[in-house]
C-alpha positions as a Markdown table, in Angstrom:
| # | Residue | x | y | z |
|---|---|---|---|---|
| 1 | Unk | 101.4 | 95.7 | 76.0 |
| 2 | Unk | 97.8 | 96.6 | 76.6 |
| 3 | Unk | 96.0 | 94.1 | 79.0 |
| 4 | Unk | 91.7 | 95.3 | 79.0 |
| 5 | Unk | 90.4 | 94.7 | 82.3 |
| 6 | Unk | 86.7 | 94.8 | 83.0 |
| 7 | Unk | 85.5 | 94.6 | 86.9 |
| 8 | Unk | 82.4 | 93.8 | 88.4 |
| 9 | Unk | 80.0 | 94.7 | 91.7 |
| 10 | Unk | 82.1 | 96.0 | 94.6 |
| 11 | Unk | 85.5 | 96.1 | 92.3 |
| 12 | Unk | 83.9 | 98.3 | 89.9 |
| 13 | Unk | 82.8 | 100.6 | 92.6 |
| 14 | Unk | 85.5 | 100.3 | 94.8 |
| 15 | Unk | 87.8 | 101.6 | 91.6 |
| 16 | Unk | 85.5 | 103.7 | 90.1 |
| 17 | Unk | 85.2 | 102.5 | 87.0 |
| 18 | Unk | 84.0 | 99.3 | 85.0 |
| 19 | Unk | 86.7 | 98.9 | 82.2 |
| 20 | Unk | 90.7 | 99.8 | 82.7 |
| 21 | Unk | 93.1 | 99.2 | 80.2 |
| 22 | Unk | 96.1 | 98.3 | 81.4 |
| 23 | Unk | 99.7 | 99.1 | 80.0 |
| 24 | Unk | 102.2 | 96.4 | 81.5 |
| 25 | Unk | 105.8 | 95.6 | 80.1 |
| 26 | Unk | 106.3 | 92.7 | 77.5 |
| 27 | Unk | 106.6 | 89.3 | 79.8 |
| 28 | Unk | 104.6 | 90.5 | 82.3 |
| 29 | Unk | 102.1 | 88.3 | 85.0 |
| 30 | Unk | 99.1 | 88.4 | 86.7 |
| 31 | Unk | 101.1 | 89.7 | 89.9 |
| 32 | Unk | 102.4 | 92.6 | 87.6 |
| 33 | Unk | 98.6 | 93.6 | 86.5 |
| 34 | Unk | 97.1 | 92.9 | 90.2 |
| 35 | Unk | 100.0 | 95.5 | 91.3 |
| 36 | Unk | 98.9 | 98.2 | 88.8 |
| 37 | Unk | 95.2 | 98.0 | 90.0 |
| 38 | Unk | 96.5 | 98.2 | 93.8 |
| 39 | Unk | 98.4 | 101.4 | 92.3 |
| 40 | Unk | 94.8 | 102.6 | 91.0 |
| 41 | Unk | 93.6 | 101.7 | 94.4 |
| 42 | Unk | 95.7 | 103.7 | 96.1 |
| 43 | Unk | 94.4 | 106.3 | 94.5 |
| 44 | Unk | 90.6 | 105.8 | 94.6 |
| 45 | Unk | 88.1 | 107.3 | 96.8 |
| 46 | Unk | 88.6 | 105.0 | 99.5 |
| 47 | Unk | 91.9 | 103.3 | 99.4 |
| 48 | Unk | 91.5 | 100.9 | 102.0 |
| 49 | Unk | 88.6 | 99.7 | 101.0 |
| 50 | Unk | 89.4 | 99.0 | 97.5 |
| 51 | Unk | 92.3 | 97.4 | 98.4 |
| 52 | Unk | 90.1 | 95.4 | 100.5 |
| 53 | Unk | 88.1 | 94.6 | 98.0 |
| 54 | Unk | 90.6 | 93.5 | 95.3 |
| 55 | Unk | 92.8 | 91.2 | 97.7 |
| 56 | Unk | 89.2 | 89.5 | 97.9 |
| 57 | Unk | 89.0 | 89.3 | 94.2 |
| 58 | Unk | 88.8 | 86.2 | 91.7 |
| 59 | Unk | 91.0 | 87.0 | 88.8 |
| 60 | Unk | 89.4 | 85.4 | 85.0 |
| 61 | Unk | 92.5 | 85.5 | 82.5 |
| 62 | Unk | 90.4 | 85.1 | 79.5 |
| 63 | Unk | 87.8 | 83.2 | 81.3 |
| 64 | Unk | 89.8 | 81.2 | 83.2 |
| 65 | Unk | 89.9 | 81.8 | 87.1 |
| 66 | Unk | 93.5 | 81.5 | 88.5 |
| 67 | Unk | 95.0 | 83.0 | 91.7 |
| 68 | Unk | 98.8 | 82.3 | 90.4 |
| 69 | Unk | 100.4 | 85.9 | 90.6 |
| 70 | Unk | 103.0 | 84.0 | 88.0 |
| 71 | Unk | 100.9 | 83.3 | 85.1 |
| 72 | Unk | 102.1 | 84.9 | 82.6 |
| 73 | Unk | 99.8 | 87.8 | 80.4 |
| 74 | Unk | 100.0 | 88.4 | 76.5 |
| 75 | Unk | 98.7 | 90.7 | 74.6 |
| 76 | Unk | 95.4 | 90.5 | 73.4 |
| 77 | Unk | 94.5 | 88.8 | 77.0 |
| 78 | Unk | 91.2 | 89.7 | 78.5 |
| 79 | Unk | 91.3 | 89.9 | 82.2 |
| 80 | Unk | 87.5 | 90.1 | 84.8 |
| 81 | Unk | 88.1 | 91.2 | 88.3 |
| 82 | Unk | 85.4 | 89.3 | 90.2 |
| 83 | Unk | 84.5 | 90.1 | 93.8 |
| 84 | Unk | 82.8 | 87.5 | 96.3 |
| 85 | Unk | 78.9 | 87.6 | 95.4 |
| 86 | Unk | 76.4 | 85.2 | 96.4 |
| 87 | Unk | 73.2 | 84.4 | 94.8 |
| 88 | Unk | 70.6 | 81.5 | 94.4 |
């Protein structure tokens, strides 16, 4: 199954990109998904720090923060990677 991903601020830039889409076996969970982007990491610019940067990470299944690597993903769910940010 496809899982779309979109990630924001200092995940975007860390990875490179905004968007990802994601190609995870049938049955698979937020662990599975947060592994592949640690696999994407790995291979960024700067792979400590994007590691760094996604362990720090809120994870929205669609729109709904969780930090369970065991909820389970279908297809057709939209998943945000949010970084820390701060604002007022």
């Amino acid at each position: 199954m496809i899982v779309p991903v979109e990630l924001f601020a200092a995940a975007a830039a860390a990875l490179g990109r905004t968007t990802d889409a994601l190609e995870l076996p049938d049955g698979a969970v937020l662990g599975d998904l947060m592994d592949a982007l640690g696999t994407r990491a790995a291979a960024s610019d700067d792979p400590a720090n994007a590691a760094a940067v996604l362990a720090r990470c809120t994870y929205l299944v669609d729109g709904v923060a969780t930090s369970d690597r065991d909820a389970p993903l279908t297809a057709g769910d939209a998943v945000d990677v949010l970084p820390p940010f701060s604002g007022g």
